[in-house]
Structures are given as C-alpha cells and as structure tokens.
C-alpha positions as CSV (number, residue, x, y, z in Angstrom):
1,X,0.0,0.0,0.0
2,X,1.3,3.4,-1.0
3,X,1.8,6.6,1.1
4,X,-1.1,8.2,-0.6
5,X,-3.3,5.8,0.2
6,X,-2.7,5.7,4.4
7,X,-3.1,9.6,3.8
8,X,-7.5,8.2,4.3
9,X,-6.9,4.9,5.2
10,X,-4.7,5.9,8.9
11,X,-7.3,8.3,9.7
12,X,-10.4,6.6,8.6
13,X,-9.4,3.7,11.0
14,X,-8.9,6.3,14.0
15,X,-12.0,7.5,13.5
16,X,-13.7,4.1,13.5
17,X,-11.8,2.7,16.2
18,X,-12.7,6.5,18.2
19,X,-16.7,5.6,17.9
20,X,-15.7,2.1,19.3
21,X,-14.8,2.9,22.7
22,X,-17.8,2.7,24.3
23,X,-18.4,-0.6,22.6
24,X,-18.9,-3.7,24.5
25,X,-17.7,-6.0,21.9
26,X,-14.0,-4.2,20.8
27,X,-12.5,-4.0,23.6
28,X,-9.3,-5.3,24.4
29,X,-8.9,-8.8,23.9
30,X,-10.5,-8.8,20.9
31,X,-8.1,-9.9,18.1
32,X,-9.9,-7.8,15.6
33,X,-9.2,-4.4,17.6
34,X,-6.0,-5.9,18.9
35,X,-4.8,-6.5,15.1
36,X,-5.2,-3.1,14.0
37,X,-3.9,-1.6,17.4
38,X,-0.7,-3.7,16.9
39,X,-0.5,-2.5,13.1
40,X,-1.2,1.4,13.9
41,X,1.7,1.1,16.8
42,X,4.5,-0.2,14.6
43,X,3.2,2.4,12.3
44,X,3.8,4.8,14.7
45,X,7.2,3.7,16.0
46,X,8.5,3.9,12.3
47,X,11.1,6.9,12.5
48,X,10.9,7.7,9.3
49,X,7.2,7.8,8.7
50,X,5.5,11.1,7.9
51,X,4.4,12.6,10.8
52,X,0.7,14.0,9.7
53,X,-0.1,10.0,9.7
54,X,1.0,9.8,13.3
C-alpha cells in the first residue's frame, strides 16, 4: 500500500476505532481491535514515517 493511500486509510481507522470505545464488543482482547492496534503502533514507532499519519 502506497503513502497516498494511508493519507485516508490511517485516519479513517482512528475514526472508527474512536466511535468504538464505548463498545462492549471491541474492547481489548478482541483480536480484531487488537490487530489493528498492533499495526497502527508499529506504524507509529516507524522513525521515518510522515508525521501527519501519526
């Protein structure tokens, strides 16, 4: 996946996962919402990753 794309995908999922945490169902042990937690970390931790993504 290219740069241009995680410019609405990164976002789009922080939104989502925002209107989740009042949910019953994603919370932490779920592999679903632990998945994309562990994805959206190593993306952060990636020095030289644009920092509007962060």
């Amino acid at each position: 996946m290219g740069s241009q794309e995680l410019l609405y995908v990164v976002p789009f999922v922080a939104k989502i996962l925002e209107s989740c945490t009042r949910s019953k169902i994603f919370q932490q042990p779920n592999p679903w919402l632990m998945g994309i937690m562990s994805v959206l970390a190593e993306m952060h931790s990636t020095p030289d990753f644009k920092l509007n993504l962060k």
